[in-house]
C-alpha positions as a LaTeX table, in Angstrom:
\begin{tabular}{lrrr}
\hline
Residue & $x$ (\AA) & $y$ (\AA) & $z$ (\AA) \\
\hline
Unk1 & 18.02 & 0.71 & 37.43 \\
Unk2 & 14.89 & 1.65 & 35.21 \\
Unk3 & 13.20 & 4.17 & 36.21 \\
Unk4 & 8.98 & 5.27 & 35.96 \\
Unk5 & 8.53 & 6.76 & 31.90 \\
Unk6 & 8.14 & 9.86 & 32.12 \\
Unk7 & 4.52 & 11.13 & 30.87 \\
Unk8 & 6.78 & 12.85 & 28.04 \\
Unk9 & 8.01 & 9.65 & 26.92 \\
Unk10 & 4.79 & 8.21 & 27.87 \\
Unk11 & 3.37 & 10.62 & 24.92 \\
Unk12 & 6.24 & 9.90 & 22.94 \\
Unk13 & 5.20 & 6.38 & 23.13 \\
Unk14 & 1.58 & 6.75 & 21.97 \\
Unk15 & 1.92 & 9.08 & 19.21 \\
Unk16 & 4.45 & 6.49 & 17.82 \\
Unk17 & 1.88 & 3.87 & 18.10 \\
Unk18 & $-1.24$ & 5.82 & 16.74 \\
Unk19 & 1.37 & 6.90 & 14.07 \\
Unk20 & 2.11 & 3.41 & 13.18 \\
Unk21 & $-1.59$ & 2.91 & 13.46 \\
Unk22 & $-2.21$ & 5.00 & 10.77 \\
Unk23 & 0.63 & 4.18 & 8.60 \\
Unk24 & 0.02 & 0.57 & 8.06 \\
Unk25 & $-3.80$ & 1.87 & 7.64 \\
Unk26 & $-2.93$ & 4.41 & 5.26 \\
Unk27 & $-0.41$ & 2.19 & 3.65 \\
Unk28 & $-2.89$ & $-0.01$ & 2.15 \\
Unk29 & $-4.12$ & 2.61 & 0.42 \\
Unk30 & $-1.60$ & 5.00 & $-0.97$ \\
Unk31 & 1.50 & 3.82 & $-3.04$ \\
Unk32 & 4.84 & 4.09 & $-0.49$ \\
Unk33 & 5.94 & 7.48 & $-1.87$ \\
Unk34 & 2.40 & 9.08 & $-1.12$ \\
Unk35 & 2.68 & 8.70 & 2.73 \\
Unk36 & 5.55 & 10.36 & 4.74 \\
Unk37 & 5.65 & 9.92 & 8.21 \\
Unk38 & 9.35 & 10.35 & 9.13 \\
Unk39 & 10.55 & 13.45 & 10.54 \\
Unk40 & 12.79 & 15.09 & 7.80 \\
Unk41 & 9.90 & 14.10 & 5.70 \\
Unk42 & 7.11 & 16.06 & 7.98 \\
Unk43 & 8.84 & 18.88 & 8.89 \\
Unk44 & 7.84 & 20.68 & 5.52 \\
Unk45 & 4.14 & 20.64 & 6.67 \\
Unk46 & 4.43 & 21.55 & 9.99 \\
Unk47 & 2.98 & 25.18 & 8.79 \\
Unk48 & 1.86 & 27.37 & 6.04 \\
Unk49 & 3.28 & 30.64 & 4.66 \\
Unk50 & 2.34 & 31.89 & 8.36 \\
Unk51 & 5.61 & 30.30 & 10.47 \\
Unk52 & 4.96 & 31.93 & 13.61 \\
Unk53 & 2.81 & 28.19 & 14.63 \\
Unk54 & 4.23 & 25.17 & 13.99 \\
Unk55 & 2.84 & 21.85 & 14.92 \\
Unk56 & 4.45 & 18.18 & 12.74 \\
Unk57 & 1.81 & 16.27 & 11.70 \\
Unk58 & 1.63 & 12.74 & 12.37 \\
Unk59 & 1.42 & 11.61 & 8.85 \\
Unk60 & 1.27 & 13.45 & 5.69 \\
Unk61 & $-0.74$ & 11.77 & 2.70 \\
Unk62 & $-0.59$ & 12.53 & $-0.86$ \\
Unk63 & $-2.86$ & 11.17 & $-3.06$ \\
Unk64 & $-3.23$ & 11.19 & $-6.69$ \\
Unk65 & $-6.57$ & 10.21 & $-7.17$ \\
Unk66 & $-10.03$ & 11.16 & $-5.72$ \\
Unk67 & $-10.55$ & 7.50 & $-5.17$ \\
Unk68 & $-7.07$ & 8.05 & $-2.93$ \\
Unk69 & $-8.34$ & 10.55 & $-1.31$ \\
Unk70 & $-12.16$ & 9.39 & $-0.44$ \\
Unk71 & $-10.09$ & 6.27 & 0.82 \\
Unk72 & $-8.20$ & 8.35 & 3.15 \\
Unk73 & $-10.99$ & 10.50 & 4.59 \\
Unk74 & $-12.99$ & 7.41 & 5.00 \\
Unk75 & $-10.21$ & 5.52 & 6.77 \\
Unk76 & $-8.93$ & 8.99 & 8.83 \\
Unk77 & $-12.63$ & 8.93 & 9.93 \\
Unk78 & $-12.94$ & 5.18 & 11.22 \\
Unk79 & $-10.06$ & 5.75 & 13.30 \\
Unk80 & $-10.90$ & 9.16 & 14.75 \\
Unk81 & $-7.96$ & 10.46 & 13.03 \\
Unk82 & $-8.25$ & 14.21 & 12.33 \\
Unk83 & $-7.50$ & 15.81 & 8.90 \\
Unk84 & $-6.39$ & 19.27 & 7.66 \\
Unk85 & $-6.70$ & 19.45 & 3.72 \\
Unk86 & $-3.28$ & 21.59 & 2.78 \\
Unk87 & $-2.42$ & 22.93 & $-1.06$ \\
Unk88 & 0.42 & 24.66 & $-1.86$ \\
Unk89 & 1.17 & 25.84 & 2.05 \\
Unk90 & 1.46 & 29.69 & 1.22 \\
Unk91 & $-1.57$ & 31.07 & 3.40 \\
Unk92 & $-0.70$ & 33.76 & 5.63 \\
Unk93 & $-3.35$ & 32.67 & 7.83 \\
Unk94 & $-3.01$ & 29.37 & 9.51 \\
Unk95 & $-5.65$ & 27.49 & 7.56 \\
Unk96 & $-3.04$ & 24.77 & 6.64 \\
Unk97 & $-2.02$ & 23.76 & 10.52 \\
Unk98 & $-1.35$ & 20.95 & 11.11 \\
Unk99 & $-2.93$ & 18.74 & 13.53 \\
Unk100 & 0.12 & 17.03 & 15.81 \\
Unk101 & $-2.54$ & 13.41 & 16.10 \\
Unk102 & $-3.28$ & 14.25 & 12.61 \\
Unk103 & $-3.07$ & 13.33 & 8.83 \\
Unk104 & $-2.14$ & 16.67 & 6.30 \\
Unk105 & $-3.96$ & 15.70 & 3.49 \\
Unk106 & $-1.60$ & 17.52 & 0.55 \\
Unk107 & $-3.89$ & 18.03 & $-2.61$ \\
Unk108 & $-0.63$ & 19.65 & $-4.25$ \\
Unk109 & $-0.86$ & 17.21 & $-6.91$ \\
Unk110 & $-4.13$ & 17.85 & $-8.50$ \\
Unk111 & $-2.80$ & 20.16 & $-10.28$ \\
Unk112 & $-4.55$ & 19.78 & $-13.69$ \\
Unk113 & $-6.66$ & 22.30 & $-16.00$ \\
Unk114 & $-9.28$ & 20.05 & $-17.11$ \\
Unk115 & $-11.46$ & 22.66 & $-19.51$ \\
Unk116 & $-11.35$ & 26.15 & $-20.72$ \\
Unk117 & $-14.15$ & 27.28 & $-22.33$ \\
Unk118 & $-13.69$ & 30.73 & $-23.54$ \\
Unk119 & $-17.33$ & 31.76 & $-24.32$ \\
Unk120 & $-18.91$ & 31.26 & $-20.56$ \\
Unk121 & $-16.00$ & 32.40 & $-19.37$ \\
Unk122 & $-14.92$ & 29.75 & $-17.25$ \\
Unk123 & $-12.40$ & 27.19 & $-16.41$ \\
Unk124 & $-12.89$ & 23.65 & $-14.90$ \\
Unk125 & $-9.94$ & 23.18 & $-12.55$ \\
Unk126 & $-8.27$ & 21.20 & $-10.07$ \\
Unk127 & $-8.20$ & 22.60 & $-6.64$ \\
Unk128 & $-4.04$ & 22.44 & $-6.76$ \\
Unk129 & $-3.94$ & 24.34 & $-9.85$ \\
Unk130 & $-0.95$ & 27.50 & $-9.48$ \\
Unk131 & $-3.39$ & 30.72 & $-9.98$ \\
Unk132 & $-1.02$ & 31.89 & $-13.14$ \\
Unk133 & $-1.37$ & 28.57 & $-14.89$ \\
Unk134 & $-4.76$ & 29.70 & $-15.01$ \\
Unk135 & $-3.98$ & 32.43 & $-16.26$ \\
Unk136 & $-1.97$ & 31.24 & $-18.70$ \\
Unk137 & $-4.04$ & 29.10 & $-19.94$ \\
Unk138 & $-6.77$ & 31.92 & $-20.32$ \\
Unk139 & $-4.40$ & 33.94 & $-22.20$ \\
Unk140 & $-4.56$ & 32.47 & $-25.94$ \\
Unk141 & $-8.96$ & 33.76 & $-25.45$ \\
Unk142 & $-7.51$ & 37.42 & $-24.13$ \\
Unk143 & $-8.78$ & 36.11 & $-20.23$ \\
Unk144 & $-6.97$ & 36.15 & $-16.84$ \\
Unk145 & $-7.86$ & 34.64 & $-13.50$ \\
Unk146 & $-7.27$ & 38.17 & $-11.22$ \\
Unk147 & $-6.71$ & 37.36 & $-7.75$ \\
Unk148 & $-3.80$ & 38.23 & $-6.35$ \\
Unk149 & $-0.66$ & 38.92 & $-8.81$ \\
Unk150 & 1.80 & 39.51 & $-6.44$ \\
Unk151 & 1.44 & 35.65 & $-5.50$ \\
Unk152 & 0.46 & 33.60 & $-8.70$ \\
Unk153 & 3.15 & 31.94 & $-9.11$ \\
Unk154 & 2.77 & 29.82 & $-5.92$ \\
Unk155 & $-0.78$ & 29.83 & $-4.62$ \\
Unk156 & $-3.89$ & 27.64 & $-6.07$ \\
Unk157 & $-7.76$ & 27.77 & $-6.70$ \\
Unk158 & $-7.77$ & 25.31 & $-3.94$ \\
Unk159 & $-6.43$ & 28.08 & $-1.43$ \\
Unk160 & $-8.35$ & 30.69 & $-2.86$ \\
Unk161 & $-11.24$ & 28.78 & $-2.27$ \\
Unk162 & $-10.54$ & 27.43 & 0.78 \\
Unk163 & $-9.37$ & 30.34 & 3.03 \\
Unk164 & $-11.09$ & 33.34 & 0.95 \\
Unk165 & $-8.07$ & 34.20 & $-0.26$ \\
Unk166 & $-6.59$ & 36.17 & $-3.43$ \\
Unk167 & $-5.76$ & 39.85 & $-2.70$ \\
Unk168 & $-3.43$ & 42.16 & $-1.71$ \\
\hline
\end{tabular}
């Protein structure tokens, strides 16, 4: 006999199909290695450094361009599909959860120092730059970027920007 669905599997059944939804959308887009979808592939970004909360997103996209990712925002918005911009996932404080009917927009790969210039003082970055490759890269002019040493290694501009973060 078959019995009613369940409104679990009934939920099941919908986020599949708004996940498909958005994959074929997104899919047009991206190159097949910048959207994961699949579980083992999710499960990465289902939080930040702050694992108490833990929510898999739908679909995680990765762009490598700022066309990509004007593309995805623009698409993400004509479906109603929300978004939640992530870096390198270490925040303490939740700002990288995940929406579960939701695209995790991954910026991890723009990751590039684009200018130095020693005399202002300043350093054009991308947002996934590592906060010691800035510093690093200040070093040779006798600067350093000084948020936070204890977690350079891992964290970006992007983060510190993003969730006013930086300091112990």
């Amino acid at each position: 006999m078959n019995a009613p669905a369940t409104s679990a599997q009934q939920s099941n059944f919908q986020r599949a199909e708004r996940q498909a939804q958005v994959v074929r959308a997104l899919g047009a887009l991206l190159p097949a290695h910048a959207l994961l979808w699949q579980d083992e592939d999710t499960t990465p970004y289902e939080c930040d450094g702050l694992t108490a909360y833990r929510q898999r997103p739908l679909v995680v996209a990765l762009p490598e361009t700022e066309a990509q990712v004007q593309a995805v925002l623009r698409t993400c918005h004509g479906l109603g599909v929300p978004v939640v911009a992530r870096g390198a996932g270490t925040g303490l404080s939740g700002g990288a959860m995940p929406h579960g009917e939701g695209v995790t927009l991954s910026l991890a790969r723009f990751n590039q120092i684009l200018k130095v210039d020693p005399v202002a003082r300043t350093a054009t970055v991308q947002c996934g730059v590592r906060n010691l490759a800035i510093s690093e890269a200040a070093a040779p002019y006798g600067l350093y970027y000084a948020p936070d040493p204890s977690s350079q290694i891992a964290c970006t501009i992007g983060g510190n920007v993003a969730e006013n973060s930086g300091g112990v």
